[in-house]
N, C-alpha and C positions, 0 to 999 in steps of 0.2 A: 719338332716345330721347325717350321723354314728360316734360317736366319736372316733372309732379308726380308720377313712380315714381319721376326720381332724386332727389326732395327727401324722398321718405317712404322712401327707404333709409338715410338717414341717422338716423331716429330708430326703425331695426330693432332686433331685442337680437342679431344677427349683426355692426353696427358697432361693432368693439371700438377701435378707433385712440382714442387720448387726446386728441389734437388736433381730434379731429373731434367729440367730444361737449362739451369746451371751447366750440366752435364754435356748435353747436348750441344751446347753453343763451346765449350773446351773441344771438345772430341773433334781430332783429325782426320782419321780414318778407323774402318772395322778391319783387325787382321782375323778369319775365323781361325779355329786349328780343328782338324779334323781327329774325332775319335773314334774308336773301332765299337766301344760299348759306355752304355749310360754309367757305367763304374767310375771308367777311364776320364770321362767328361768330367765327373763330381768331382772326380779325385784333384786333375788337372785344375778346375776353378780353383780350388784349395789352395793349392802353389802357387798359381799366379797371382791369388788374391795376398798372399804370404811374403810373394816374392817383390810385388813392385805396392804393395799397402796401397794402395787406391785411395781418397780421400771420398769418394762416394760410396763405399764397401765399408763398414764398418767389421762384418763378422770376418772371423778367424784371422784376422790382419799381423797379429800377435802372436803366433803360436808357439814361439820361443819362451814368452810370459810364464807358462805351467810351470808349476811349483809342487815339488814333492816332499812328503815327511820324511826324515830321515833318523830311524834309531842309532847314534851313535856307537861305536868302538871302541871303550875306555875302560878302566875298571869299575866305574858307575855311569854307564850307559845314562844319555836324556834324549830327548825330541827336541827335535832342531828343522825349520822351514828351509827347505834350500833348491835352490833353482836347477839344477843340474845330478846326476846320478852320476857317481865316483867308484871305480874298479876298487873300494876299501874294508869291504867285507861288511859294510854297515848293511841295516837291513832300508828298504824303502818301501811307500806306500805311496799311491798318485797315480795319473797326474791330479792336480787340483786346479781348476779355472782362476782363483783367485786368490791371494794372502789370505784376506780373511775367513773362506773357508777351510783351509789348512789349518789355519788357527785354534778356528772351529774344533776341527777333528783333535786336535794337542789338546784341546781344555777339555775334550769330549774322555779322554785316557785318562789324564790328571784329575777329574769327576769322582775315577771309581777307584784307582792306583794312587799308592805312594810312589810316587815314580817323582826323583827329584829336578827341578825348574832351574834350579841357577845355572847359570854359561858357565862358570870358572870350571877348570880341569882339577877334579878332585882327584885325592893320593892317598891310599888306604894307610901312607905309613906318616901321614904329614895331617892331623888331626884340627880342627881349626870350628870356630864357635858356629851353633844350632841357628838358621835361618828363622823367621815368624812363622813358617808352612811346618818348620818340625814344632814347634812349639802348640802346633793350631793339632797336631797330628795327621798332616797331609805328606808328611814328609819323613822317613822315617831315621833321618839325619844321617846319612855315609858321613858328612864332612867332619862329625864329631868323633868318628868310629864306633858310635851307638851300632850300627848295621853294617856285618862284614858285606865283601864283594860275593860269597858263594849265598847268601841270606838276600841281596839287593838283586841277584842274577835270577829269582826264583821271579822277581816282578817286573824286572826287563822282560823274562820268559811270556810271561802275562801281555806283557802290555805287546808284545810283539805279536802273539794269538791274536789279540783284538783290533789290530792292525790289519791283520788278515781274514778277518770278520768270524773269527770265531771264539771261544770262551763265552760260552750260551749265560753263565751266570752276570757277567760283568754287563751284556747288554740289557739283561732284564734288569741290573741294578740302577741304569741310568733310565730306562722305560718306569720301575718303580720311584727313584727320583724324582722324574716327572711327573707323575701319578700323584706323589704323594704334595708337590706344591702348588698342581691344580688342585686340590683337594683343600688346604686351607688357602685360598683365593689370592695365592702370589702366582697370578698367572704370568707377570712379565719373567719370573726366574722360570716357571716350568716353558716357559715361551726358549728360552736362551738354550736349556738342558735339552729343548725338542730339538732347536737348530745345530747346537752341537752332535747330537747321533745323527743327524740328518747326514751331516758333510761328514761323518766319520763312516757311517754306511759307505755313500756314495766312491769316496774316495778307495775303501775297501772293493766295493763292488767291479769299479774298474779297473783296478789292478787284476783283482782275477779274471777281468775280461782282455786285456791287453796283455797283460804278459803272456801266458802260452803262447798267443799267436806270433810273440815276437820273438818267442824260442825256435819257434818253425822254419827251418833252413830254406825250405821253397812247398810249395804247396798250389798243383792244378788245379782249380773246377772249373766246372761250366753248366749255361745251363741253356734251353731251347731260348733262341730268339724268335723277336716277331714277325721276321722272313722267313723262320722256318731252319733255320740253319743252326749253329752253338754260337753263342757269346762263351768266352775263355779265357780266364785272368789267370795272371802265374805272380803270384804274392810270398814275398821275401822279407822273412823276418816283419811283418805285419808292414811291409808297404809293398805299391802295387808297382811291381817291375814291368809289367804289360798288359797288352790285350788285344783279339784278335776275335773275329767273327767268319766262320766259315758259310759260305754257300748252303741253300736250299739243298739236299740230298747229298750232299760231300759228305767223303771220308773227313773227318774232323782230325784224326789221329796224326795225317800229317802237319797241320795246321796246329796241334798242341808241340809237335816234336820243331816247326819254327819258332812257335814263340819261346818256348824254354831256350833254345839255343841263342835266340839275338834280346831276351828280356834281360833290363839293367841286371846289373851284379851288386849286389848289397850286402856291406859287412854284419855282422852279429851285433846286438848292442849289446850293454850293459844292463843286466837285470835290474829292476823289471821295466826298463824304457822300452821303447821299442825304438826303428830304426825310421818310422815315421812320426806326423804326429800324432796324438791321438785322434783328432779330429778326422784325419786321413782312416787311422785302424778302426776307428769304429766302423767308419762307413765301408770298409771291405769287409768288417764283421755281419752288417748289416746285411753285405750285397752276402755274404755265405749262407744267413740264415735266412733269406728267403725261399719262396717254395721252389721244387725245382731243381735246387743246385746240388749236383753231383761231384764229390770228390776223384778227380780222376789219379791225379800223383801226390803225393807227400812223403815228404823228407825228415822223417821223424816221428815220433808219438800225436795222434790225432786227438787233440783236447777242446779244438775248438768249432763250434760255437761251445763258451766254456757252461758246463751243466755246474759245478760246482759254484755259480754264483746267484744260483737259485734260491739258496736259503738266506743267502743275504738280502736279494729281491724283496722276499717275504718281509722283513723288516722294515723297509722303507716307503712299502706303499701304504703301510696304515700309517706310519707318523706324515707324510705328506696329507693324508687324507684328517688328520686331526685338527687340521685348522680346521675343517666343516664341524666335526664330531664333538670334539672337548669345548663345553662350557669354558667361557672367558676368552676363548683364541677367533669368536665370528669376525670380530675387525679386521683379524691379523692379514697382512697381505707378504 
């Protein structure tokens, strides 16, 4: 689209939005920036929308907000919400869009595991009295020394699987969970047990989709544009260091060997972050897996577009779809 139709549709008498003639009457000047590929463009809104928070932009303004689960390093391991990933050997799962779907995904574990809830720093040799969650048997008390650390590490082990969306038995245990209190017409609790696998899915599902790519030291494709030529991104540790579009009939090869050569340089993150946000990797994931695109270089093991989040897929689209399906959830919005 020509940027000066869509800057002079804004001062039509067809634009009726309030925010938008607000908008208009602020705005000083248009500066465009020129992009090589529709990638480059999205990517680019992303950042500036990141960068200078817009008060008429609402989305992606925030992308620092993302919040990750975090399995602890201690001799009894807990889940812990935390804004940031830490070089500490803990494990992580994320990003998640909000606290309270993180939350979500920790009651969603705590559901089917004894996996212990209190903050304090427990000491296998400093013994001290049984919470209400042991008492209730949700808990299966370290604090008391009931439960050595090699007996509590068998359910870190667990709940870490389930984090990573796998231990097939624990997610059927939260699906029959819910099953079984739609079944005696406590729909608001099997309502709560839906949304909690919902955000522990989803959270699972993009980590396997983010991480690898953000293990990928640099990675070419490309794919035919609509002049005929290649569109050609060079993406680094899951963010997009460039991008270049060659001529109708051109050798493309030299035009991959410039953009590698002057495309940002971007360190490694910390597993499983990536070095963009995700909001950025997705949409490079996105522009990979569309038709078309051909891997020309990569630096490393090729895992992505990631297939192993296929089976996690499969879980999430029938519990989305049970609001329609499950007697008692027609209201649910």
């Amino acid at each position: 689209m020509s940027i000066r139709t869509r800057v002079r549709s804004y001062f039509t008498a067809s634009e009726h939005r309030r925010r938008m003639g607000e908008m208009v009457r602020l705005a000083e000047s248009v500066s465009p920036v020129v992009c090589a590929t529709t990638l480059e463009a999205e990517v680019r809104e992303l950042r500036l929308i990141a960068q200078h928070k817009p008060r008429y932009n609402r989305r992606s303004r925030h992308p620092e907000k993302a919040l990750w689960v975090k399995l602890t390093v201690e001799p009894f391991p807990r889940l812990s919400v935390v804004r940031s990933v830490a070089d500490d050997g803990a494990r992580y799962v994320g990003p998640f869009g909000s606290r309270q779907s993180a939350e979500a995904a920790v009651a969603a574990v705590h559901e089917v595991l004894p996996l212990r809830q209190c903050v304090e720093r427990l000491s296998p040799k400093r013994p001290r009295s049984a919470c209400v969650l042991a008492e209730m048997g949700r808990c299966g008390a370290p604090c008391t020394g009931a439960q050595g650390v090699d007996e509590y590490a068998e359910v870190v082990e667990r709940a870490a699987q389930l984090l990573s969306g796998g231990t097939r038995d624990l997610l059927d245990a939260l699906q029959e969970r819910m099953a079984t209190l739609s079944a005696v017409q406590r729909f608001e609790d099997a309502q709560v047990v839906r949304d909690r696998l919902v955000a522990l899915v989803r959270g699972a599902t993009r980590s396997q989709r983010l991480d690898p790519l953000a293990r990928i030291p640099e990675l070419v494709a490309a794919r035919r544009s609509v002049t005929g030529g290649w569109e050609v991104v060079c993406v680094r540790h899951g963010r997009l260091a460039g991008s270049t579009t060659s001529p109708r009939g051109a050798d493309p090869m030299p035009y991959i060997a410039a953009l590698r050569a002057s495309a940002e340089v971007v360190a490694a993150p910390l597993a499983p972050a990536t070095a963009a946000t995700a909001e950025e990797s997705e949409k490079v994931l996105r522009w990979l897996e569309s038709p078309g695109v051909r891997v020309v270089e990569v630096d490393g093991p090729w895992t992505c577009p990631v297939a192993g989040a296929a089976a996690v897929r499969e879980e999430l689209e029938p519990l989305e779809a049970s609001r329609r399906r499950t007697a008692g959830f027609a209201g649910v919005r």
